[in-house]
C-alpha angles and dihedrals in degrees: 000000000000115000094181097069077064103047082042085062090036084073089037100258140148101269083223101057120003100232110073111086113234095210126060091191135341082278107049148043126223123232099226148006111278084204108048100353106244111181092228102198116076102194141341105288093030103132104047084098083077092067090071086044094053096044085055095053091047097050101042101041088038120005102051092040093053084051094052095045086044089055087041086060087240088121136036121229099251087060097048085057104046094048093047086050093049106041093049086055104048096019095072092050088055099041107034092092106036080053083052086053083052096038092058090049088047094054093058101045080067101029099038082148090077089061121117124227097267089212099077114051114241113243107016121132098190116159129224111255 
């Protein structure tokens, strides 16, 4: 197990080498690693693991504390509502790539095996001089 592929996706980095950036914006997700160019997607459906992700992320940082706003008496009914409804429609939109970002981190804690070598820089076809 290798944490640090995760803690590497936490900031946003490449989980080979620790300096790409994963993101281009808040929106989108890059292909490979500007720094050592690390094809980040496995397989096609790869990053499906990042929905429960997301849903995780989404119940546990809005969901469960609007409910409990909502038991304290902070909050009506109609609000609560409102903001779950709300949040499950535009959230996932917001937080889908930054969970595929965490997802891919994720993968290699637990299958650290799949990991390139990070001294030699993935597709490169550089000749010998």
């Amino acid at each position: 197990m290798r944490p640090s592929y995760f803690l590497r996706t936490i900031r946003n980095n490449c989980p080979r080498c620790g300096k790409g950036p994963v993101l281009k914006n808040i929106l989108k997700r890059h292909d490979r690693c500007s720094n050592c160019n690390f094809e980040y997607s496995r397989e096609d459906g790869f990053f499906i693991g990042g929905i429960p992700i997301s849903y995780g992320l989404i119940s546990m940082l809005w969901i469960v504390p609007l409910l409990l706003i909502w038991m304290l008496g902070w909050m009506g009914l109609d609000w609560l509502l409102g903001l779950c409804f709300g949040g499950a429609i535009v959230l996932p939109f917001l937080t889908y790539p930054y969970c595929q970002c965490l997802w891919l981190g994720l993968y290699f804690v637990f299958a650290y095996n799949e990991m390139p070598d990070p001294t030699e820089r993935l597709g490169d076809s550089e000749t010998a001089d």
